[in-house]
C-alpha positions in Angstrom: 21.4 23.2 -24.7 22.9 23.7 -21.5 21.7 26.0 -18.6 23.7 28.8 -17.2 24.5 28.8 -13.7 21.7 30.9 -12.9 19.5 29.3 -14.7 20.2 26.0 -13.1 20.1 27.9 -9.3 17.2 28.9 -10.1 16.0 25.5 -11.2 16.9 23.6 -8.2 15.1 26.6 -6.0 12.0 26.0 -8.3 12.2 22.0 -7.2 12.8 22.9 -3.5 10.4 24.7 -3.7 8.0 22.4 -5.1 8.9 19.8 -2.8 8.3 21.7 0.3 6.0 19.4 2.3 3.7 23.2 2.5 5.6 25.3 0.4 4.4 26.5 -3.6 2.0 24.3 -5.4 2.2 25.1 -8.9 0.1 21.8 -10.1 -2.9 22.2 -11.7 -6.0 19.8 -11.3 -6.7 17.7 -13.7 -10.5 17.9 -13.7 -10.9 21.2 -13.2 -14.5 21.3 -13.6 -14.9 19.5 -9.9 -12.5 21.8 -8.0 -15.4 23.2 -6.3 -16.4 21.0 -3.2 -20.1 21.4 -4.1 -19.8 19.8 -7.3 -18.4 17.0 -6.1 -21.0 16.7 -3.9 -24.0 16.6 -6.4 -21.8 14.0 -8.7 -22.5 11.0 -6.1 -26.0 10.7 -7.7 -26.8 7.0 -7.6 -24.1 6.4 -4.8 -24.5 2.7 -3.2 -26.6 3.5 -0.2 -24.8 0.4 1.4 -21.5 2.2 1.4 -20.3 3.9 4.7 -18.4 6.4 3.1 -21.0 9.3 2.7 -20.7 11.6 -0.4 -19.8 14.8 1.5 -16.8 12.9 2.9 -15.5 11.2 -0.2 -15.8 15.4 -1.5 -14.2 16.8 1.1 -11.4 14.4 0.1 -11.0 15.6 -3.5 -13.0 12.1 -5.1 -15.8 12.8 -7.3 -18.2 10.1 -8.4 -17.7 8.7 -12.2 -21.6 7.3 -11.9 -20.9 3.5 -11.7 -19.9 0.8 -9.4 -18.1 2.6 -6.2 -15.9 4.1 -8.8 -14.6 7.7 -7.4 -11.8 9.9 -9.0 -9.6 12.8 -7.6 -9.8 15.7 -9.2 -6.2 17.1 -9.0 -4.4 14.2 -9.1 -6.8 12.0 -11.6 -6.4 8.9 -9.3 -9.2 6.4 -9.4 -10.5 4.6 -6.3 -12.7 1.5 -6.1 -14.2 -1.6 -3.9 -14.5 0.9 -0.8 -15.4 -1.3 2.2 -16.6 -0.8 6.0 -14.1 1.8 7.7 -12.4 3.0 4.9 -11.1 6.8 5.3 -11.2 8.8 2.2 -8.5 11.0 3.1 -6.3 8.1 4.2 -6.8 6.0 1.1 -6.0 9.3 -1.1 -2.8 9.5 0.8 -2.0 5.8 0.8 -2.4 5.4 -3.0 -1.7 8.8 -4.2 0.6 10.0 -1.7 2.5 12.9 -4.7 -0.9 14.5 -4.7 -0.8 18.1 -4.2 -4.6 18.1 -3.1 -4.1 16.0 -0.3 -0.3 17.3 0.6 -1.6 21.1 1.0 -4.8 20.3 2.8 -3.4 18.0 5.1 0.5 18.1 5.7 3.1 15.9 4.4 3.3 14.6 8.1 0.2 12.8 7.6 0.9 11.2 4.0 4.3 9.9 5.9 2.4 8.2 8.8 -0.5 6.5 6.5 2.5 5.2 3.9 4.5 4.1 7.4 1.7 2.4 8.6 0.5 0.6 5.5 4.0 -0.6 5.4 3.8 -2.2 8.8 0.9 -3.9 8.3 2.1 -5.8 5.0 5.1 -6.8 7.0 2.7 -8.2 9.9 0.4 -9.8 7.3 3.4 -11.7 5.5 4.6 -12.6 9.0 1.4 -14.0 10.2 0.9 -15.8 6.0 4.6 -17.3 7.0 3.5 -18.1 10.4 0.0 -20.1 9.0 1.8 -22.0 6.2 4.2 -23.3 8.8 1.6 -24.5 11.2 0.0 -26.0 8.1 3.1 -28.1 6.8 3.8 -29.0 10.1 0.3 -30.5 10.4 0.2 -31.6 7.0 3.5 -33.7 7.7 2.7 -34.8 11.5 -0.6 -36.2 9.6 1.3 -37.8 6.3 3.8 -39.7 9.4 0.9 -40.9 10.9 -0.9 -42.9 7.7 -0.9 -46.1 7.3 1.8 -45.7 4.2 4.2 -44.8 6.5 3.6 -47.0 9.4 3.9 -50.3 6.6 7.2 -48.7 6.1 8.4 -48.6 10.0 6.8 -52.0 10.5 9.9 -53.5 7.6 12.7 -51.7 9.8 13.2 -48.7 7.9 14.4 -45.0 10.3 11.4 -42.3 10.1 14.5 -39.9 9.1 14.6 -41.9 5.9 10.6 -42.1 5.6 11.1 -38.3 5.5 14.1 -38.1 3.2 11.9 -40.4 0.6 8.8 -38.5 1.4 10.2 -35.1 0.8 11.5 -36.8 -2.6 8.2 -37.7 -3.7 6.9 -34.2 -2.7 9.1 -32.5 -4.7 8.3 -34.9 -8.5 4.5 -35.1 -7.8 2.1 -32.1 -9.2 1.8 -28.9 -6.7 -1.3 -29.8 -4.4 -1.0 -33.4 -5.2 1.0 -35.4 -2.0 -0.9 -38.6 -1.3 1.3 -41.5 -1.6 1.4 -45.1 -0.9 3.5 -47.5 1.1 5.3 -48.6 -2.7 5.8 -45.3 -3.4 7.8 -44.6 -0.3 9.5 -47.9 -0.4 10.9 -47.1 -4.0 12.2 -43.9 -3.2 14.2 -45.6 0.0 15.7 -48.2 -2.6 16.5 -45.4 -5.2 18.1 -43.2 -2.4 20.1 -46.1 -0.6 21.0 -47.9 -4.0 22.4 -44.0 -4.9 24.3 -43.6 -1.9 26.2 -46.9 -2.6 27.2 -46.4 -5.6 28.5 -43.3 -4.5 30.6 -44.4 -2.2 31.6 -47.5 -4.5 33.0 -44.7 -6.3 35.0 -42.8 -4.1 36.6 -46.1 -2.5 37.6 -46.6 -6.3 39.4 -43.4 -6.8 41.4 -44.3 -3.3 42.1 -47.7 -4.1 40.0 -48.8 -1.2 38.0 -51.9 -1.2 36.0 -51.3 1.8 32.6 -49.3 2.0 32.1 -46.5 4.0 28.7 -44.9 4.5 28.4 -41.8 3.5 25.9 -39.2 5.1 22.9 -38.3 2.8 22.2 -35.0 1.4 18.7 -33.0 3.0 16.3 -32.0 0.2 16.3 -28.6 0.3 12.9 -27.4 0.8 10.6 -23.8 0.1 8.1 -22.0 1.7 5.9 -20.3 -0.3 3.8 -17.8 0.7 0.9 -16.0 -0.3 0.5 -12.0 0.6 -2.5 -10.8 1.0 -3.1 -7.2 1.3 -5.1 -5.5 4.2 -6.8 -2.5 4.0 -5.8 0.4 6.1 -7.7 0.7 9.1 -9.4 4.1 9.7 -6.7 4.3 13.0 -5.2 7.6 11.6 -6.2 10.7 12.7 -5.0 14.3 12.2 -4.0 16.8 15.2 -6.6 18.9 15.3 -5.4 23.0 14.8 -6.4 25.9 16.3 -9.5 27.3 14.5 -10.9 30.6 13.9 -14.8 31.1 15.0 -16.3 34.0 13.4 -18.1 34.4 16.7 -14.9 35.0 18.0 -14.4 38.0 16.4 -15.6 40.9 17.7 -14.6 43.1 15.1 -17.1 43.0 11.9 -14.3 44.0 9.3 -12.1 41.5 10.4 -14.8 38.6 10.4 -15.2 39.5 6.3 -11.3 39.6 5.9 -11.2 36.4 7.1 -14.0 34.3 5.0 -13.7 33.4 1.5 -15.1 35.6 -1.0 -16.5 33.0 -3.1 -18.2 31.1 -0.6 -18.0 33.2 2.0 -18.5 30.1 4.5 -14.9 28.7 5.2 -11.9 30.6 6.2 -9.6 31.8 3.8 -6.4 29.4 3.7 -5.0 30.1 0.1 -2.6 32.8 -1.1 -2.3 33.2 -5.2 1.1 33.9 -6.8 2.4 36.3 -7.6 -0.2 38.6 -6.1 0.0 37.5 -2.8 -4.0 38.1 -2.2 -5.6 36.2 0.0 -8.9 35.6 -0.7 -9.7 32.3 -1.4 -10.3 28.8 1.0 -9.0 25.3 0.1 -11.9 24.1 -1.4 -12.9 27.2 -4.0 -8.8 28.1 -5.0 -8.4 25.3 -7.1 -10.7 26.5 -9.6 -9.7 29.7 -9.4 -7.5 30.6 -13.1 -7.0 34.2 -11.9 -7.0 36.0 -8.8 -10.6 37.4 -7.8 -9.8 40.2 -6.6 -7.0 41.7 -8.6 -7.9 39.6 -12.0 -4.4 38.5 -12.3 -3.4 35.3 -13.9 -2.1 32.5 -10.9 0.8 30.9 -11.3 0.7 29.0 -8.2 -0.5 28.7 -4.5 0.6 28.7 -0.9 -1.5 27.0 2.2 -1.4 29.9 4.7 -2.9 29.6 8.5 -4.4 32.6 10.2 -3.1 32.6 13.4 
């Protein structure tokens, strides 16, 4: 069935919307029965007392604890986090792994998700670069110490060009098991036999096909060769930090009426930051909204939220 034009205009605005880095968020949590802050909290029972990352923190950051392991869980999004280690930031990890989560976009911009993405991103390229870098040093090594056996020197002691040592060495390389590179002065000798013994007939060949008798070397083909490398993954470094904003005190505000307009009516300890749709009340901070199903003050069902500062 087809939508009108309307219907698709208003479609698209719905999507923009959506996508606002802090415009509507219409997603609901998944595990509704830890949007309060608190009861994330008192999940971390049986914690690891060895990890750094304290309960209240992993909390703040959405995670709840599933009761084994290191094993924590958003819940809005549902994603699962594990193997915390030394320095880890729980906000950072949520937007590094779960950077569509509507949690960590409203509480903390989609400025920040882009930074932690961009600079997880640079550090893989600077960790294959330095793997590249190692295994080159290493082959390098590796070959400088194969040149230097007693295999090899046999072979220079009968006459034979180290560019040809190479050639038959690279040869061997390549028919041998992965890991497996030793080889004697025969082995090398055969290959040099096999490879010049190829090259004539070669160009026996070609002097054939021009109805010339003479033999003219030919230059030998390089073995192609490939550099493997290994990528290993580094964590995020806790390097990212958020600009701190302007904050209301309530000790800052002189005037009573307005210190209660401004504090959340369910906790009534944090600021209000959330306005419900389509109500428009504001009533409501970050941490209590989400498990709000309708408005507290007007009873109205929400259809979605908006991150509001008070200015």
């Amino acid at each position: 069935m087809a939508l009108s034009s309307s219907e698709s205009t208003k479609q698209s605005q719905l999507e923009a919307l959506k996508n606002d880095p802090m415009g509507i968020n219409f997603d609901r949590p998944k595990y509704s029965q830890y949007a309060i802050c608190s009861v994330r909290v008192s999940s971390f029972s049986g914690w690891p007392s060895c990890k750094s990352q304290t309960p209240r923190d992993l909390a703040i950051a959405g995670f709840f604890y599933v009761g084994h392991g290191d094993y924590t869980r958003c819940f809005f999004c549902g994603g699962g986090l594990r193997n915390w280690e030394e320095g880890d930031d729980p906000w950072v990890e949520h937007a590094r792994w779960f950077s569509q989560c509507a949690f960590v976009r409203q509480n903390k911009g989609q400025d920040f998700i882009d930074l932690v993405l961009q600079r997880a991103q640079e550090l893989e390229r600077e960790q294959t670069s330095n793997t590249q870098n190692n295994l080159s040093e290493d082959q390098h090594s590796n070959d400088q110490r194969v040149m230097n056996s007693e295999a090899v020197l046999t072979i220079k002691r009968m006459g034979y060009t180290e560019d040809k040592i190479r050639k038959a060495i690279d040869t061997l390389k390549s028919r041998l098991p992965r890991g497996k590179h030793k080889v004697s002065a025969h082995d090398i000798l055969e290959v040099i036999l096999e490879i010049e013994s190829s090259n004539t007939r070669s160009t026996l060949s070609k002097n054939n096909e021009l109805g010339r008798p003479d033999i003219k070397s030919t230059k030998e083909n390089d073995e192609q060769t490939t550099t493997f490398t290994d990528k290993k993954e580094d964590e995020l470094p806790d390097c990212i930090t958020e600009t701190p904003q302007n904050d209301w005190t309530p000790e800052a505000v002189e005037n009573e009426g307005l210190k209660n307009q401004i504090l959340c009516k369910i906790c009534m300890e944090k600021k209000v930051s959330i306005a419900f749709l389509p109500c428009s009340h504001l009533v409501c901070c970050e941490d209590c909204a989400p498990a709000m199903r309708t408005c507290p003050f007007c009873r109205k069902f929400i259809k979605g939220t908006v991150k509001t500062f008070l200015v």
